[in-house]
Phi, psi and omega in degrees: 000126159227135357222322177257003166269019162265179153261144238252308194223120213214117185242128153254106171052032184289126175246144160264123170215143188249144145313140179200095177059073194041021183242082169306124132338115176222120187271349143221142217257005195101087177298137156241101213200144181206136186227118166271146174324136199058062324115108180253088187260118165254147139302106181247186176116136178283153195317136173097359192251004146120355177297312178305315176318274222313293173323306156347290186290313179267358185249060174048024176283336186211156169273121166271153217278330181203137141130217190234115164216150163252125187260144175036076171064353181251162172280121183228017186311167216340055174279157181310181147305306200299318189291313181252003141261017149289314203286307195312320209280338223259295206312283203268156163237134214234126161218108187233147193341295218266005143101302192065038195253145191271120169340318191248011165265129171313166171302344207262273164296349177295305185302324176298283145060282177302005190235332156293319197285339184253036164040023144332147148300103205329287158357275171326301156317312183288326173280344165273310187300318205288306163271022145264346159285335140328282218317325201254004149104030192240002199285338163317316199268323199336329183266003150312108184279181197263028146237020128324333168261178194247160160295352159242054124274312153349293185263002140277321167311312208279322159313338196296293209289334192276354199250342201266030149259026175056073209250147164296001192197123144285130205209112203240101195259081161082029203270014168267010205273355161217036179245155143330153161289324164316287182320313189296334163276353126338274176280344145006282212285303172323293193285341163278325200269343179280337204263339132327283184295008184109353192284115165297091170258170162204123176237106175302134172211173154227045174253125172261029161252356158262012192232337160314324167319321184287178173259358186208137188245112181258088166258149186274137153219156158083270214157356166296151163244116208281292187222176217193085182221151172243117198280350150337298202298308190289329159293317210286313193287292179336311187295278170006281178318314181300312233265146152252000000 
């Protein structure tokens, strides 16, 4: 097998169910969902079909009530808090609508955060967050804060912060959800070039000119996964289909 054909992220029959008056809720019904490496997936579905869970569940943020799932080859279904906020730090990268950048922190340190909480050595740290804020076109900005920045210099700092432990998985929330449309396309573009360079991204949305973006579209309805498209597969069949 190779290095992209494993999977980053692989759910078996995964249920979710909440308590609610003495009822359980279950906001997912028995999942099957596999994401392979460098892999670009948005998430869709309208309220209630069960995507905030879902996001929830892989990127360990929550437990799921049954079944299975694995990130990057490990298993982490009823792992401890301690154990799955580990993962969250080693693993996964967080990029969500409200940027979450701390105020009186440089640009510089915001992006560095993760790398203090798993005890990088300062030097060090600072010097990974400094190229990676290149990478992502802010290196000019690094001694700024974020109200200093516009929102999507902003919600690049927050991509910065989200790369700069090398995470097996991007994991992306709404994150055009308080840009301008110019600016959203803007970070689009950020995310097709990291998705270029090799980056497992899965970006939840309920816009379908941002989830176009992806090569592949998973919508949730119910607690289901409703349709499963590649937008290859669907050029490549259009074409096809024209031909005689």
């Amino acid at each position: 097998m190779s290095a992209n054909d494993q999977a980053v992220i692989s759910v078996r029959g995964l249920i979710k169910e909440y308590p609610l008056g003495g009822h359980p809720v279950r906001a997912l019904r028995g999942i099957d969902f596999e994401v392979r490496r460098n892999e670009y997936v948005a998430v869709m579905g309208p309220s209630g079909s069960g995507k905030s869970t879902f996001m929830n569940v892989i990127g360990c943020l929550d437990a799921p009530s049954a079944g299975e799932y694995a990130l990057n080859g490990r298993a982490v279904s009823g792992l401890d808090e301690a154990a799955l906020a580990q993962i969250r730090n080693e693993e996964i990268g967080f990029v969500f609508q409200s940027f979450n950048l701390l105020p009186r922190s440089t640009a510089l340190d915001n992006v560095a955060l993760p790398l203090a909480y798993a005890k990088v050595p300062r030097a060090e740290r600072l010097a990974r967050a400094a190229k990676v804020l290149e990478q992502v076109g802010l290196g000019a900005r690094r001694d700024h804060r974020p109200n200093q920045l516009s929102g999507g210099q902003r919600q690049r700092v927050a991509i910065a912060r989200a790369l700069v432990t090398k995470p097996a998985l991007l994991l992306a929330d709404e994150p055009t959800g308080a840009l301008d449309t110019q600016t959203g396309e803007e970070v689009m573009a950020l995310f097709a070039e990291l998705h270029r360079q090799g980056q497992t991204i899965v970006l939840v949305t309920h816009e379908p000119d941002i989830a176009h973006h992806a090569e592949r579209v998973v919508v949730l309805r119910d607690g289901l996964i409703e349709r499963d498209e590649r937008r290859g597969t669907l050029a490549e069949a259009a074409v096809n289909g024209g031909r005689s």
